[in-house]
C-alpha positions in Angstrom: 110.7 85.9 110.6 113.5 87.6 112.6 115.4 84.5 113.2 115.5 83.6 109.4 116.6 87.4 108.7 119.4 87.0 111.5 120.4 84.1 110.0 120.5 85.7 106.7 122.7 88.7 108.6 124.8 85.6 110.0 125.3 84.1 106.2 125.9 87.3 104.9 128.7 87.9 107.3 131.0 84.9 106.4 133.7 85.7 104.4 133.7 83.3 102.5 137.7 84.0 100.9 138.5 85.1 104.5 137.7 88.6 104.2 137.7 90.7 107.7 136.0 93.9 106.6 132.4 94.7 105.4 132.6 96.2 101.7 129.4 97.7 101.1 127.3 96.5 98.2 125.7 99.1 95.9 123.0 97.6 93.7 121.7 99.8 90.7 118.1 100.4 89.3 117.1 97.2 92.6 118.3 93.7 91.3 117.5 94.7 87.5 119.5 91.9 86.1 117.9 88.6 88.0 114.1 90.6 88.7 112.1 93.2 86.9 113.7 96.8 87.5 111.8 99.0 90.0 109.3 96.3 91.6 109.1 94.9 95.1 110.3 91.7 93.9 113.6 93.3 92.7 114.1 95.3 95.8 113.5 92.2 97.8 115.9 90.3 96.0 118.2 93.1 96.1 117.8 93.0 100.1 117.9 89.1 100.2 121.2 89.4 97.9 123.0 91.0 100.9 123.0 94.5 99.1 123.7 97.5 101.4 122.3 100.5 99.1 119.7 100.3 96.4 119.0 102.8 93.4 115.6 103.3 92.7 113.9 105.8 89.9 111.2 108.2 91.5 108.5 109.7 89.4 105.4 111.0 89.8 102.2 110.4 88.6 99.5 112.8 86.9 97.1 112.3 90.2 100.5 113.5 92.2 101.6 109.5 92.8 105.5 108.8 93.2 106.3 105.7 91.7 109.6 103.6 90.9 110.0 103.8 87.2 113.1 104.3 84.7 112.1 105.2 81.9 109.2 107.8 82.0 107.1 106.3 79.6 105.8 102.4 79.9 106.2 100.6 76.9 109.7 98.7 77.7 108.6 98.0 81.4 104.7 97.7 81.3 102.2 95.7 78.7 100.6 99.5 78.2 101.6 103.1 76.3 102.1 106.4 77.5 103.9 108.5 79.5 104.0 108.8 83.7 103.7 112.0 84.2 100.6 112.2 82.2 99.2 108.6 83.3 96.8 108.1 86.3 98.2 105.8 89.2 95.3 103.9 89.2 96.3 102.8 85.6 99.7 102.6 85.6 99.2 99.7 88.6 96.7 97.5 86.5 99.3 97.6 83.9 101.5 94.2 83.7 105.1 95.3 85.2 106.9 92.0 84.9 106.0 89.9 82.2 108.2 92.0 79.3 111.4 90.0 81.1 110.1 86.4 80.8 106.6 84.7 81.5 108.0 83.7 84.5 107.9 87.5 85.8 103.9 87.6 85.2 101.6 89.2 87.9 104.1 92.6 88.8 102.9 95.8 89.5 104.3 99.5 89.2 105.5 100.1 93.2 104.5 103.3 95.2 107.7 105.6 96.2 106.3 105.0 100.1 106.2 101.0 99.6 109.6 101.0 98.7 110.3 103.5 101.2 108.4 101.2 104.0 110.1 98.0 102.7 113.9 99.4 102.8 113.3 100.9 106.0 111.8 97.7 107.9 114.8 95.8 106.2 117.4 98.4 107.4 118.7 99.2 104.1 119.8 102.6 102.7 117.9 103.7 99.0 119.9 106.3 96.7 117.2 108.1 94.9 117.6 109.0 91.4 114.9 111.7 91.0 114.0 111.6 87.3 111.7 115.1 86.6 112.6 118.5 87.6 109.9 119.8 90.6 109.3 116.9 92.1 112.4 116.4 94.6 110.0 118.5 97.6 107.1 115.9 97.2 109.8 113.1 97.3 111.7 114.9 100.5 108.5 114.9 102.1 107.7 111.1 101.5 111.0 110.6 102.8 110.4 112.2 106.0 107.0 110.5 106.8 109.1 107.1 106.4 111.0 108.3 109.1 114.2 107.9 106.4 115.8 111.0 106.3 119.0 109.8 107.2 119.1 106.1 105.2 118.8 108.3 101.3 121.1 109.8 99.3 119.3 112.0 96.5 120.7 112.4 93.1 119.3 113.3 89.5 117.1 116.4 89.4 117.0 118.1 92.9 117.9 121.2 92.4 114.2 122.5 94.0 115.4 120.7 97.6 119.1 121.2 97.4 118.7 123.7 99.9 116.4 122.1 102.0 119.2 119.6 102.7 122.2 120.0 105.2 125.1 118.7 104.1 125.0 114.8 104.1 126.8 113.4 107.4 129.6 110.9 107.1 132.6 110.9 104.4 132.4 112.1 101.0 132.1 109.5 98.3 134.5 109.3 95.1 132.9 106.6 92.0 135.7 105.4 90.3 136.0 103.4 87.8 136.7 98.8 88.1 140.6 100.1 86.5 141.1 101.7 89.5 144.4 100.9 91.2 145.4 100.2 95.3 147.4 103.4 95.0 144.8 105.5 93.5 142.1 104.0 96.0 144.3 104.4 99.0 145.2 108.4 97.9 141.1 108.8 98.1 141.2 107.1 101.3 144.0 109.6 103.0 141.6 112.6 101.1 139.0 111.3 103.6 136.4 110.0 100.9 135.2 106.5 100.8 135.8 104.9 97.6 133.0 103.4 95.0 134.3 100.9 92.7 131.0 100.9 89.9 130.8 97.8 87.8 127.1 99.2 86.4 126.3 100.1 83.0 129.9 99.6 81.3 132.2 96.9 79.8 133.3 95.2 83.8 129.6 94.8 84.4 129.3 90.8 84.9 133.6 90.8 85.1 134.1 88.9 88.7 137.8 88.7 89.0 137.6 92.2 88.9 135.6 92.9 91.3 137.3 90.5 93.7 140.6 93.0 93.1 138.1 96.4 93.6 138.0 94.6 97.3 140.9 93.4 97.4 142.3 96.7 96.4 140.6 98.3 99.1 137.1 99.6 98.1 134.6 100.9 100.3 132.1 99.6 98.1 131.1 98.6 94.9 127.8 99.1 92.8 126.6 96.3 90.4 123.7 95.4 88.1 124.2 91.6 88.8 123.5 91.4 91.8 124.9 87.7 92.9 128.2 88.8 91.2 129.1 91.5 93.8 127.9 89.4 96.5 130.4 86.9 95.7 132.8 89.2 95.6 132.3 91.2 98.7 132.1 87.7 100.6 128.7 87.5 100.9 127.8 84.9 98.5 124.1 83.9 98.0 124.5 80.4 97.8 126.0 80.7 101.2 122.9 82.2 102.2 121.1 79.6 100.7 122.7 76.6 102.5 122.3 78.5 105.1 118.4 78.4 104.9 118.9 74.8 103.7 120.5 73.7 106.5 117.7 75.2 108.6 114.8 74.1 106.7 115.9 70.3 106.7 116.2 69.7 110.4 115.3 71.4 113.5 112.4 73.5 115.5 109.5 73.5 113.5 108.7 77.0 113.3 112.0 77.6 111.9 111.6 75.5 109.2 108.8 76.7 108.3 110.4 80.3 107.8 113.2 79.0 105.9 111.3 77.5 103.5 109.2 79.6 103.3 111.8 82.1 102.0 114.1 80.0 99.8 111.7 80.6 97.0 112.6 84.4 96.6 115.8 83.2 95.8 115.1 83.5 91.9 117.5 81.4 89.7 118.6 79.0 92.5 117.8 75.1 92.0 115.8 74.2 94.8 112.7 72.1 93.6 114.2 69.0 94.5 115.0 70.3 97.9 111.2 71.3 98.4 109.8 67.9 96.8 111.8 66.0 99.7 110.2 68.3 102.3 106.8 68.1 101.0 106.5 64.6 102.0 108.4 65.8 105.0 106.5 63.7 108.9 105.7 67.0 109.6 102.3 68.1 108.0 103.3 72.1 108.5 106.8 71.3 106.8 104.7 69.3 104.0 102.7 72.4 103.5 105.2 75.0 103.3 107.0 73.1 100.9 103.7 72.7 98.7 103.8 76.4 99.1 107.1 77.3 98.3 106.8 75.3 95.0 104.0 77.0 94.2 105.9 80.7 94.5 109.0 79.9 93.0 109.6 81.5 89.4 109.7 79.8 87.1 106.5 77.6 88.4 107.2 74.0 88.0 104.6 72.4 86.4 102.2 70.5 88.2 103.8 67.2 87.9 106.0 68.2 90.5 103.7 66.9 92.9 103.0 63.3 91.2 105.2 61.6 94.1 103.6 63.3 96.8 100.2 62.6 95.4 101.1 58.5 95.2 102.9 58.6 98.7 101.2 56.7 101.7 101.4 59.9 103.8 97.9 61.9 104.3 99.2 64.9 105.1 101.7 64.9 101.8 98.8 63.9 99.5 96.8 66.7 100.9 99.1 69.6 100.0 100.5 68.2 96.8 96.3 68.2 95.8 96.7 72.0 96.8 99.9 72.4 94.7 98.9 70.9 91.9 95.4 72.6 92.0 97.1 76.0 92.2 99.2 75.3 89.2 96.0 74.5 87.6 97.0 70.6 86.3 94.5 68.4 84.6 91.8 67.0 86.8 93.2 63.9 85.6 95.5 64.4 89.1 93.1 64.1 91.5 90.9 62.1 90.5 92.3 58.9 92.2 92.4 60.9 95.0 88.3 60.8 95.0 88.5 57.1 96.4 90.8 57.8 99.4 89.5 57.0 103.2 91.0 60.4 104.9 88.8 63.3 104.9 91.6 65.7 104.7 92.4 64.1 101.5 89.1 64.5 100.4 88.5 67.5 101.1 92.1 69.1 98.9 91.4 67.3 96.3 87.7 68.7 96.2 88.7 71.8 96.5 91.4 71.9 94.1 89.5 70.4 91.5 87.7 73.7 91.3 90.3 74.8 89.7 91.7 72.4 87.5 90.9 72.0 84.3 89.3 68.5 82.6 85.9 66.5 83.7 85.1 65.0 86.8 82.4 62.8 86.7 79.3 63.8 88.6 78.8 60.1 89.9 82.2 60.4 91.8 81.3 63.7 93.3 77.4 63.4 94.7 78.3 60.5 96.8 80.5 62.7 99.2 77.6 65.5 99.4 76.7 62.5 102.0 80.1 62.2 103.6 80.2 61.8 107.3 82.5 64.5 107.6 80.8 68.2 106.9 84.1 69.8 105.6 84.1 66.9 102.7 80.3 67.7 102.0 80.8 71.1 101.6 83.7 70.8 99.3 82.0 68.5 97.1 79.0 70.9 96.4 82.6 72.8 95.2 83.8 70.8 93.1 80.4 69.6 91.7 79.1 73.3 90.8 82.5 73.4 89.2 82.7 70.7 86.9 78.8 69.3 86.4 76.8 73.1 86.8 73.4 70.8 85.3 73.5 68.2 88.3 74.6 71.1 90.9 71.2 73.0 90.1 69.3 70.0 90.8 70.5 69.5 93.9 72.5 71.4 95.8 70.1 74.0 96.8 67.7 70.9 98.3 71.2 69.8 99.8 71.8 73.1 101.5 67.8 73.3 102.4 68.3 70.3 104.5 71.6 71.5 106.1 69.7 74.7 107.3 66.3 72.4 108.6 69.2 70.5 110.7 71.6 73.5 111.8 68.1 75.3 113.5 66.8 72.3 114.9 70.4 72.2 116.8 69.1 75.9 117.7 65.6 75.2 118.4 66.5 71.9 120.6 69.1 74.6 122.6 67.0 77.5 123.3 64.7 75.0 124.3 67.5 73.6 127.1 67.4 77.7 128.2 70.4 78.4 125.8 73.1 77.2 128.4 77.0 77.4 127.7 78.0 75.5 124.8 80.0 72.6 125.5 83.7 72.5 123.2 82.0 69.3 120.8 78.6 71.2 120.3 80.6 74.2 119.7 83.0 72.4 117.2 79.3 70.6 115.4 77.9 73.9 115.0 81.3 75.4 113.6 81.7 72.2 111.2 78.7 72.5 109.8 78.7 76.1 109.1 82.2 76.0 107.1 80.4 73.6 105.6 77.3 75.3 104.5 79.9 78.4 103.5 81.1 76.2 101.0 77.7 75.1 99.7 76.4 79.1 99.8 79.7 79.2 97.3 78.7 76.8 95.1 75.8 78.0 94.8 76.4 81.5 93.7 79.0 79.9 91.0 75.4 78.6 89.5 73.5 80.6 87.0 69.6 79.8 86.9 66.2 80.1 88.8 66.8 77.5 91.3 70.3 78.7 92.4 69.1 82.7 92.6 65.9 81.3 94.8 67.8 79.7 97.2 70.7 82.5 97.5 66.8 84.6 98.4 65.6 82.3 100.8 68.6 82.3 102.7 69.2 85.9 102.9 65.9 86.7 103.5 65.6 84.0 106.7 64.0 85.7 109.8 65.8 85.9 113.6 68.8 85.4 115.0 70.1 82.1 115.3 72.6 80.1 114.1 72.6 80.7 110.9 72.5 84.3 110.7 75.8 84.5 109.1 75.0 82.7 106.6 72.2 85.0 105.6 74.1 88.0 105.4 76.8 86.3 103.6 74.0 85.0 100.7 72.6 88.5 101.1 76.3 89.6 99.8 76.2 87.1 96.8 73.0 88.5 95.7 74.2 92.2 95.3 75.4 91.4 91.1 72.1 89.3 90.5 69.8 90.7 92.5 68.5 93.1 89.2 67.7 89.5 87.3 64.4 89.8 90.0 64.4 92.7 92.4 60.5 92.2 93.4 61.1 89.9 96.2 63.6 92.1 97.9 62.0 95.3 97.8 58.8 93.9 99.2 61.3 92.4 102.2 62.2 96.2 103.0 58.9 95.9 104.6 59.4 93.0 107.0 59.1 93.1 110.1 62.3 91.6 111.1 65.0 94.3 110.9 68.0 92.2 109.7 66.0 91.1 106.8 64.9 94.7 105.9 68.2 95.8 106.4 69.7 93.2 103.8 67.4 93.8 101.3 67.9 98.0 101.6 71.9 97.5 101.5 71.5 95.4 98.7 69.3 97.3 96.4 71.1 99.9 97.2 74.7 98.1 95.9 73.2 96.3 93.1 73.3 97.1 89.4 71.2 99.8 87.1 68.3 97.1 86.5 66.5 97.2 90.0 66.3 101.5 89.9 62.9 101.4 88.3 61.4 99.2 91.0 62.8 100.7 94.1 61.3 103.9 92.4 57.9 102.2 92.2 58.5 101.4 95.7 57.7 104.9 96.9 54.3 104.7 95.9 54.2 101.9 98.2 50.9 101.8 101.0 53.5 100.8 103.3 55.7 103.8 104.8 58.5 101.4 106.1 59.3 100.5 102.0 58.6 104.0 101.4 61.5 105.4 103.9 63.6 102.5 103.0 63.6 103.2 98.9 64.1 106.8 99.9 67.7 106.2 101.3 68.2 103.5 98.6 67.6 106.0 95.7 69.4 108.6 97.9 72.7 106.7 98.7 72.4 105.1 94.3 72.4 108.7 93.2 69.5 108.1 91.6 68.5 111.1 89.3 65.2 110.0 87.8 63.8 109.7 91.1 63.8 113.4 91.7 60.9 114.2 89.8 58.8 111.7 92.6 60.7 112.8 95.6 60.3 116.7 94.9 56.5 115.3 95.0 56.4 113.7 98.4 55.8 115.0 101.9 58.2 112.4 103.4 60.9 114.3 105.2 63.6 112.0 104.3 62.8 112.8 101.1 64.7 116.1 101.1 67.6 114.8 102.2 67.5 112.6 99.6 67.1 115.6 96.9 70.0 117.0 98.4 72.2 113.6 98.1 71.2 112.6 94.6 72.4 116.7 93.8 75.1 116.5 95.5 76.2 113.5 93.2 75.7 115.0 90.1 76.9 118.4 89.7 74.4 121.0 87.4 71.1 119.4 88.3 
């Protein structure tokens, strides 16, 4: 991305009504006008708006969190109540941050003081920080220091506890004056040695462009704004400059480049650009055609799914593939994709699959189980998707016998090379064996999106498969997807922590030892167990679960893990 940012730098520096000097752009409370105040969206739009300085809010949290936030309390900037300073991080960032400006906004978070801090400084930008509570200015000085920004802040608000702690701010002083400020006035400041501030925030000039072309033209410094593309304008750095700019780039050229550009024309908030992205999505170049399908997906507002119908009828594979990803992503009707179910390319296929997972709408089952058979693996396995999605009944039935015979072929491939002394693998038995293990991924997915019996017994027989061949990783991983249903049946995997093949064992402990309150009684039954492999095994289980109402049995034993485990379960709950 550093090419796109210097051309960004490159944009930002025309002057565009001939303008020789740089005026510093001041943007207060981040872009709080075109993006919600105080997130990273805003600060990046800020930054991508040409801004030089950027006010943020710092607060801090009950737990000790600084945070970017106004107000103090949350209920004009969040969907939640309450106050900061008595409000937990780890609350205040579930909260919605975004949406209380437009729908469009949905899916912001609260930002951490050292994000902010991180993002500014990798974007060479300078932060004034408005510190809103009294006592917290040494824990912000501190953060400021470990971002190695010292010398890119200006501190105002309450800072009376670290006003001593800093030396006297290099560079000349500034003077704010007000948008009525005349050349004379502005050039006596200048012969005082101050630089001057024009501020167009938070009064009656706020959105008044001619004057803020005569603040430059009278000589300012700098001016501060709340709308953000105004004062770009008028220092001569106009965003739509920038954005032809990236235009220019993203239409013609090295790839790579492209790419970039496009992919960050969408930041630009409020800037017409879908057309501009549906002409690239069906673009000769399948990485252009993606990014486009990408960038229409991330602009705000979303365009609706239909953006993609011309894509989706083109000729071109690669186009049809990523507008079945777009519209999937925006969640369109099934509807979409459907004709998409008859096409020849396998790419096709296999977007449309996949993004009918999350579409909305029926797809019938007798369009989907014909390409569990597909001679390409990646369409099989995205068909077990899309069928576990739409028809769970027929998935049941026979997916897990699918994914059976996928397993009976993947270690007869084994078998038939350790037989041949397990020589190097060539590049196409490397790239069978890899295509048919995304495959069976994809199967192992839709299989865990299946409630039932014969869905939970094949997730078992999977992760419970002895030895080390070629489908060890997908044991593990079904081992994973058993950890929230494993208490549904929990007898076959504690009588696995006796097997005598180690990575089974070692599944089944890990996973009784993650899974819910239901399998605690077993794995306590377990230390009665004639074998003392199960018996060690449901000793570091209980130990690692906390589990309090094993104590009674382990106090009992005269296994000597089984003091440890006292030890651990006590040390998890305090006064036993």
């Amino acid at each position: 991305m550093k090419r796109i940012f210097s051309l960004l730098l490159l944009a930002s520096c025309v002057a565009a009504h001939g303008q020789g000097r740089h005026v510093d752009l001041y943007c207060h409370r981040t872009a709080n006008k075109d993006v919600p105040e105080n997130t990273m969206e805003s600060l990046e739009m800020a930054i991508l708006s040409g801004c030089d300085v950027i006010e943020v809010d710092v607060r801090r949290t009950m737990d000790g969190v600084l945070i970017l936030n106004h107000d103090g309390f949350t209920e004009r900037l969040t969907d939640g109540v309450g106050e900061v300073e008595t409000s937990l991080y780890d609350d205040l960032v579930t909260r919605e941050a975004g949406a209380w400006m437009g729908e469009r906004w949905s899916g912001m978070h609260i930002v951490r003081f050292d994000q902010a801090l991180t993002y500014a400084r990798v974007h060479d930008v300078r932060l004034v920080l408005d510190v809103k509570v009294k006592g917290t200015g040494a824990d912000i000085l501190a953060a400021v220091d470990r971002a190695s920004m010292r010398d890119r802040v200006r501190f105002g608000g309450e800072v009376d506890d670290i006003r001593n702690r800093l030396p006297k701010q290099a560079g000349p002083a500034e003077s704010w004056v007000q948008p009525n400020a005349t050349a004379q006035q502005i050039d006596s400041l200048h012969r005082e040695g101050k630089r001057v501030i024009v501020n167009f925030s938070a009064n009656a000039h706020e959105m008044d462009l001619t004057a803020m072309h005569a603040a430059v033209a009278n000589g300012a410094d700098g001016i501060n704004v709340d709308y953000v593309r105004l004062g770009a304008d008028a220092v001569g750095r106009p965003v739509e400059a920038t954005v032809a700019a990236l235009s220019r780039t993203a239409s013609s050229g090295d790839t790579q480049h492209r790419i970039e550009a496009i992919a960050l024309l969408p930041h630009f908030y409020g800037v017409p650009l879908q057309e501009s992205f549906a002409s690239w999505l069906l673009d000769a170049d399948p990485r252009v055609s993606r990014a486009a399908a990408v960038a229409l997906v991330n602009m705000r507002p979303r365009p609706t799914p239909h953006i993609f119908d011309k894509a989706l009828r083109s000729k071109d594979a690669h186009a049809q593939a990523s507008a079945a990803w777009g519209a999937g992503t925006l969640r369109g009707p099934s509807s979409m994709l459907i004709p998409l179910l008859h096409s020849s390319d396998p790419l096709v296929l296999e977007e449309a699959l996949v993004a009918l997972v999350r579409m909305p709408g029926s797809v019938p089952a007798e369009q989907l189980l014909p390409l569990l058979h597909h001679r390409d693996t990646a369409v099989c396995g995205a068909a077990a998707l899309a069928l576990a999605a739409h028809n769970p009944t027929t998935a049941q039935q026979v997916l897990p016998a699918r994914l059976r015979l996928e397993v009976k072929e993947t270690l007869a491939r084994y078998d038939a090379w350790t037989k041949r002394g397990q020589p190097k693998l060539t590049e196409t038995e490397i790239k069978t064996i890899t295509d048919h293990y995304r495959s069976q991924m994809k199967m192992l997915q839709a299989i865990g999106m299946l409630d039932g019996a014969p869905s939970f017994t094949a997730l078992e027989e999977q992760a419970f498969h002895p030895g080390a061949d070629f489908t060890q990783t997908l044991s593990q991983v079904a081992g994973f997807r058993l950890w929230d249903r494993i208490g549904e049946h929990p007898y076959d995997a504690v009588r696995q922590l006796g097997s005598s093949d180690a990575g089974v064992a070692d599944r089944a402990e890990w996973m009784l030892t993650l899974a819910d309150d239901r399998v605690g009684p077993v794995v306590r039954s377990a230390l009665q167990n004639a074998n003392p492999a199960v018996r060690l095994r449901a000793i570091h289980i209980l130990a690692f679960r906390g589990d309090s109402a094993a104590l009674p049995q382990l106090k009992s034993m005269h296994e000597p893990d089984a003091v440890w485990a006292i030890e651990k379960i006590r040390q998890l709950h305090t006064g036993l």
